[in-house]
VEXPA-984858 format. One line per 4 residues: their letters; for each residue x, y, z of C-alpha. Coordinates in pm, whole numbers. Layout:
a = X Y Z | ...;
END
This chain:
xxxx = 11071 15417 8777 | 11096 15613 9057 | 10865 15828 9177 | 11057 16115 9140;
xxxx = 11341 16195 8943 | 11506 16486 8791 | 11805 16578 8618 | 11992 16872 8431;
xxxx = 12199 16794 8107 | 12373 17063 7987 | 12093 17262 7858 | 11839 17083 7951;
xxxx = 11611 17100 8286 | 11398 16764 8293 | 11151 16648 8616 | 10976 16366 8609;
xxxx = 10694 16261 8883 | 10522 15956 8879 | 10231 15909 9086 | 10126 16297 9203;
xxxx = 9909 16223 9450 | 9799 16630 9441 | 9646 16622 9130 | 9532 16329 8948;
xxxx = 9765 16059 9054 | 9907 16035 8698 | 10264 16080 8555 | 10375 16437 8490;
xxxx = 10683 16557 8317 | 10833 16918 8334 | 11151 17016 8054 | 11306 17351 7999;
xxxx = 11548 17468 7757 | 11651 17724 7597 | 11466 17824 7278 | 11653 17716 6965;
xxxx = 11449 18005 6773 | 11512 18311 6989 | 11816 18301 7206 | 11646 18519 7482;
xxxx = 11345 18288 7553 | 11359 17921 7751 | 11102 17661 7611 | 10890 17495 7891;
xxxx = 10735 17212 7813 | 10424 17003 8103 | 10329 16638 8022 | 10031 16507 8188;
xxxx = 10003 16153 8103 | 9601 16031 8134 | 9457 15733 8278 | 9412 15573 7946;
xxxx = 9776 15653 7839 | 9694 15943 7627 | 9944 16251 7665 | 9843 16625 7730;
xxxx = 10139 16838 7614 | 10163 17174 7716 | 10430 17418 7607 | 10476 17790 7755;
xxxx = 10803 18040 7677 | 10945 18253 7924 | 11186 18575 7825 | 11485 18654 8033;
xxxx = 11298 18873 8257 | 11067 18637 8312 | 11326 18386 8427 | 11519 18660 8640;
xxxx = 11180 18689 8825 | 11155 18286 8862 | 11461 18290 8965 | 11449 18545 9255;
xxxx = 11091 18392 9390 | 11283 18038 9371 | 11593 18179 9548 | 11347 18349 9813;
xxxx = 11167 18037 9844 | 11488 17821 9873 | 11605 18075 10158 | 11273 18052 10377;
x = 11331 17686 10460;
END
């Protein structure tokens, strides 16, 4: 694999980074999509892979506004380089 890859399907937002050397030097996975329960949300889901191969999932939502706001810090981010 390597070490970094990322990609957007359709409706689907996946990163994959193998190797952080910020954290824990393990895997990590990052996928968004939108919720297939509420059509205002996005589903987020982070995957930690452990030393020993075990997976920590974790899931979080965001609403609309909450992705407006993502959206303008990335776009201010983006801009300051």
């Amino acid at each position: 694999m390597n070490q970094h890859q990322t990609s957007n399907h359709d409706q689907w937002f996946h990163s994959c980074y193998d190797g952080e050397d910020q954290d824990d030097g393990c895997q990590n996975e990052l996928s968004i999509k939108p919720s297939q329960e509420e059509a205002d949300r996005l589903e987020l889901l982070l995957t930690n892979v452990g030393f020993d191969g075990h997976t920590f999932d974790n899931t979080f939502s965001l609403t609309r506004e909450d992705a407006a706001l993502l959206k303008d810090f990335l776009t201010n981010w983006l801009r300051k380089q």
